[in-house]
C-alpha positions, 0 to 999 in steps of 0.5 A: 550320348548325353542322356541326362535330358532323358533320366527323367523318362527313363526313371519313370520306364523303370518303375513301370517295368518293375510295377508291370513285372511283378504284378503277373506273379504277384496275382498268380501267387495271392489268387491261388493263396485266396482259393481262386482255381488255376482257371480263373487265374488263367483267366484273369492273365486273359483279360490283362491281354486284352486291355494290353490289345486294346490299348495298343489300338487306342492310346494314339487317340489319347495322346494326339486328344490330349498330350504326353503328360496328361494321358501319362498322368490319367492312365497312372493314376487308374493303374495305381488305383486299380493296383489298390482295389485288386486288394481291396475288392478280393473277388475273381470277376472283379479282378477280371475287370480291374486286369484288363483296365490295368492292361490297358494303362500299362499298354498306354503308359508304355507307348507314351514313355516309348513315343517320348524317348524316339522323339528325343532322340537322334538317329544316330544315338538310337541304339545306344538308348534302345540298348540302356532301355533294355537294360533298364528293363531286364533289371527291373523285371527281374528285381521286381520278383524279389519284391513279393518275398520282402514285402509278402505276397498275403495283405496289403502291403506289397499292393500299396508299395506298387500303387506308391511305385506308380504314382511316383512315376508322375513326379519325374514326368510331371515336373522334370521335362516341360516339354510336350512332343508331337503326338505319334501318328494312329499306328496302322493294322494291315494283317493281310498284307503282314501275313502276305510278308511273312506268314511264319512271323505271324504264326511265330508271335501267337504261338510264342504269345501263347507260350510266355504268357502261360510261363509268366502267369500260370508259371508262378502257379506251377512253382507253388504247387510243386511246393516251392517258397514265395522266395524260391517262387521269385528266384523261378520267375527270374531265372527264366527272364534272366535266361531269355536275356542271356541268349538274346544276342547269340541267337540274334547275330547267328540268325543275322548270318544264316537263314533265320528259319533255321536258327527260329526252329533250332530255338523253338527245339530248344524250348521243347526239349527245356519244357520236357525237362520242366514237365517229366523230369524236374519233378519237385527239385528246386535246382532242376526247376531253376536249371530248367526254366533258365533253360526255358527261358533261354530259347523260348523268349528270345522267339518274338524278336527273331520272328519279328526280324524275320518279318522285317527282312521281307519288309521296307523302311515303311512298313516297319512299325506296321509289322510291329504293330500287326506282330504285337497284336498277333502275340497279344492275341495268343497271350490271351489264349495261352494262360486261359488253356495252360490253367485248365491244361494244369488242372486237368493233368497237374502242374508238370502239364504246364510245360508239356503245354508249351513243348506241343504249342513250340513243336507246332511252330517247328511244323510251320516253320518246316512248312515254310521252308518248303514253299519259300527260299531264304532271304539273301544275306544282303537283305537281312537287317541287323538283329534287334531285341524287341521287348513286348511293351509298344509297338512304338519300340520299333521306331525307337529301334529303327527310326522315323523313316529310317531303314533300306533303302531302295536297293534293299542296304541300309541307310547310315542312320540305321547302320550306325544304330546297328552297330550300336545295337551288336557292342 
């Protein structure tokens, strides 16, 4: 795979990511250090949220109104201002409002770069670049966290770097590719007859919105107030992320060859018993609070791809990027609850609550997913897909992951288009 047409869209991915990555510890870690309470901090992940749902729903508009690079172009310059006024404009309900503009930016600038990629690309080479992306983002979000102990989480220094971070994502977009791809079509929201395919996946990705939205937002809190440095705050934050791409691909290719149910709720006890850890035992040890939240991070992140996998097993080629779509609202609407309830849990009962938190929202998954075993057989072996890692950024990754049209077919194998990407996708 020739991927030098794509650096361009891939260099300004990366800045993106690693912008977006830092920018939820960063206001946990100076909202708390501006005396703003955990329940305005939790609140303001809340409204980030909901400019992220909005722009999912909007930016097809956008794009099919004005093209790639303008709707590139605009919604980078509003991010990279908005990364300036959060500094400017030290003041909670002004951080509320410039959140969920921020939220929506990035929603749009991801969907944008992400439509680009899958319009560039052949069926063939798919996954190949689906797995360079994912690398690309777990190394920028997981380097960006170093950015507050160089630069400092107090003055102006680190907002200035990601709004000069921002903008200079426009150079390679700008200047480096004249070409303009077809709008992507308006992505289209069936929530009844999503839940109809697969009520778990729909409970999964809430609940998993609920819980990795508190860890990535409210999780920087919890990490200074049991006394950590900005430095040790950084190291926290990554080891969790690290250890949500450690297990991605075991976990995935056991739930290709065992009822994905199963795997779904050994994984979801695995986050229970890892926020147990965090919340009664770790107490103010550095190491145990690194061992932990990698642990943490292990079994709870990987839960949004294998509930969408799940999902996609009771789908056909049609309806792929309409489960994303629907999924990536569902986890949406649960990220915005889980900061705004994990901040005032924190509290009301102190830091350790936080992950007590999320054990009792991942044991009420394990509830439903032993409820839907009850009511409902496995899928045969024949009709699972392979397993894809899905990153909460678009839901046009999930046709950059399968393909425009690409899939089963109508015996329910799939096509060689996607089982080449397959293969791909498990080197």
């Amino acid at each position: 795979m020739n991927l030098r047409p794509l650096l361009p869209l891939l260099i300004a991915a990366s800045i993106m990511l690693a912008g977006n990555g830092v920018q939820g510890t960063l206001i946990a870690v100076r909202g708390a250090q501006e005396g703003f309470s955990t329940g305005l901090i939790g609140f303001i992940g809340t409204a980030y949220f909901g400019g992220f749902l909005a722009g999912c729903v909007m930016i097809s508009r956008i794009l099919n109104a004005v093209g790639h690079i303008r709707a590139f172009a605009a919604l980078a310059a509003i991010a990279a201002s908005g990364s300036l006024m959060l500094v400017l404009v030290l003041n909670g309900p002004a951080w509320i409002v410039i959140r969920f503009v921020m939220g929506f930016c990035f929603a749009g600038l991801f969907t944008t770069i992400e439509s680009w990629l899958n319009s560039s690309v052949e069926n063939a080479t798919r996954g190949r670049l689906l797995s360079v992306y994912r690398i690309i983002d777990i190394a920028a979000v997981t380097s960006a966290q170093f950015m507050l102990p160089v630069f400092g989480a107090d003055g102006f220094t680190v907002f200035a770097v990601m709004a000069v971070m921002i903008s200079l994502s426009l150079v390679p977009v700008s200047l480096a590719d004249r070409s303009n791809p077809t709008p992507p079509r308006d992505i289209r929201f069936d929530m009844k007859g999503i839940w109809r395919l697969s009520p778990l996946a729909c409970i999964g990705s809430v609940a998993i919105g609920a819980t990795n939205s508190a860890f990535r937002l409210i999780g920087p809190v919890y990490a200074q107030d049991i006394g950590l440095s900005i430095a040790s705050v950084a190291t926290f934050m990554s080891a969790g992320i690290f250890g949500g791409a450690i297990l991605q691909y075991p976990l995935g290719h056991l739930s290709d060859k065992h009822d994905r149910r199963i795997v779904l709720m050994a994984t979801s006890s695995g986050a229970v018993l890892a926020g147990l850890f965090l919340g009664f035992f770790a107490g103010t040890s550095p190491i145990a609070n690194y061992v932990g939240i990698f642990l943490f991070g292990a079994f709870a992140l990987p839960l949004y791809s294998l509930s969408v996998a799940h999902a996609n097993d009771h789908a056909d080629a049609s309806q792929y990027v309409m489960v994303a779509a629907g999924l990536m609202f569902c986890f949406s609407g649960g990220a915005m609850i889980g900061p705004f309830v994990s901040s005032f849990v924190v509290e009301l009962y102190g830091p350790p609550a936080l992950f007590t938190y999320t054990s009792v929202v991942h044991a009420v998954l394990i509830l439903a997913t032993l409820w839907r075993m009850r009511v409902r057989g496995p899928v045969p072996a024949a009709r699972r897909g392979a397993f894809t890692m899905l990153m909460r950024t678009s839901p046009m990754l999930a046709r950059l992951a399968r393909g425009n049209g690409a899939g089963k077919s109508a015996s329910g194998r799939q096509s060689t288009n996607t089982g080449d990407a397959a293969k791909d996708l498990s080197a």
